[in-house]
One Martini backbone bead per residue (centre of mass of N, CA, C, O) as a GRO file, in nm:
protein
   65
    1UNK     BB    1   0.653   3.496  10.940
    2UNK     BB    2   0.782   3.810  10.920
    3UNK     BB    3   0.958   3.767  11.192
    4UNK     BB    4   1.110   3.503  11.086
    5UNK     BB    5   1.240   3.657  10.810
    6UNK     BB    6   1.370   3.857  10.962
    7UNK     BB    7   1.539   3.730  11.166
    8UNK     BB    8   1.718   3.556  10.952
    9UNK     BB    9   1.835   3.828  10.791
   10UNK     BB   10   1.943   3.982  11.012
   11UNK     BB   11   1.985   3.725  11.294
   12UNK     BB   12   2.063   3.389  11.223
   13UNK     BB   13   2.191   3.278  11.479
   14UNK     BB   14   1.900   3.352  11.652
   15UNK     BB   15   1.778   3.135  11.558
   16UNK     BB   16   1.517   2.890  11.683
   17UNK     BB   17   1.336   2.652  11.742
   18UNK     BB   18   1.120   2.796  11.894
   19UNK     BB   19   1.058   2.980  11.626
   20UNK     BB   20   0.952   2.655  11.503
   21UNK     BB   21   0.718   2.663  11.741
   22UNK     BB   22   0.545   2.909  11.666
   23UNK     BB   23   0.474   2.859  11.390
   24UNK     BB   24   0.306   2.599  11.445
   25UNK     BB   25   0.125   2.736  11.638
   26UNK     BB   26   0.007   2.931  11.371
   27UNK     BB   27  -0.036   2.675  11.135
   28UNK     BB   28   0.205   2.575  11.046
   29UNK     BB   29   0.405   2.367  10.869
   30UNK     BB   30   0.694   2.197  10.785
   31UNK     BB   31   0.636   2.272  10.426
   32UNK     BB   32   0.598   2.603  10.522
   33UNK     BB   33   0.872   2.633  10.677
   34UNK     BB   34   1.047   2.551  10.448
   35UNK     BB   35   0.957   2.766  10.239
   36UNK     BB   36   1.016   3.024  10.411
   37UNK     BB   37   1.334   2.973  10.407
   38UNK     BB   38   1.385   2.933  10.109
   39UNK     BB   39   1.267   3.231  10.011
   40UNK     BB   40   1.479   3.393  10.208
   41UNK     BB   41   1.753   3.233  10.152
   42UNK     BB   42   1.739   3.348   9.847
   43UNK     BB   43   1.712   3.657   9.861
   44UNK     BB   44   1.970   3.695  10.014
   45UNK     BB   45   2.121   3.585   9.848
   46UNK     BB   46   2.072   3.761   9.559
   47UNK     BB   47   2.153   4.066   9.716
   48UNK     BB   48   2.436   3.954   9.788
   49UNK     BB   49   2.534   3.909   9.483
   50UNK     BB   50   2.468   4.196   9.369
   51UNK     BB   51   2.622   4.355   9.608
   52UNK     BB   52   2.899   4.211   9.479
   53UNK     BB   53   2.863   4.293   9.201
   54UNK     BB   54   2.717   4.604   9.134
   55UNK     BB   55   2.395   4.569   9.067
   56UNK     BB   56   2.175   4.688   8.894
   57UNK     BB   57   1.894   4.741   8.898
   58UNK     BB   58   1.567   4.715   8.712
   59UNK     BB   59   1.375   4.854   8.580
   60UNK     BB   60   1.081   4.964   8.544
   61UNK     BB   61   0.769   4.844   8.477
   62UNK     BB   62   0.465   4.966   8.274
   63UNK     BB   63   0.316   4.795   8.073
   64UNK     BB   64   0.405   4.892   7.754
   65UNK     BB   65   0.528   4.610   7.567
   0.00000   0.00000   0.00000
């Protein structure tokens, strides 16, 4: 899964069936490769938002509030 992962945001055109026949292989299903794609490509998306808008992380909470 997270070879699928990296592999998705690193060099995502390089993505092909055989990837989603790996994964199967391993026994994901369809409704668990579809939701590791979209949490995959919506953090790609929220990273991608960020450093084009030049936001800056949010500091570390320490659980002390």
């Amino acid at each position: 899964m997270l070879e699928f992962a990296d592999k998705l945001t690193r060099t995502p055109s390089r993505v092909s069936g055989d990837d989603v026949d790996e994964l199967r292989r391993l026994g994901f299903d369809d409704a668990a490769i579809h939701d590791i794609t979209q949490v995959t490509a919506l953090f790609n998306y929220f990273d991608r938002l960020a450093d084009g808008l030049g936001c800056a992380p949010e500091p570390e909470w320490h659980g002390t509030e």
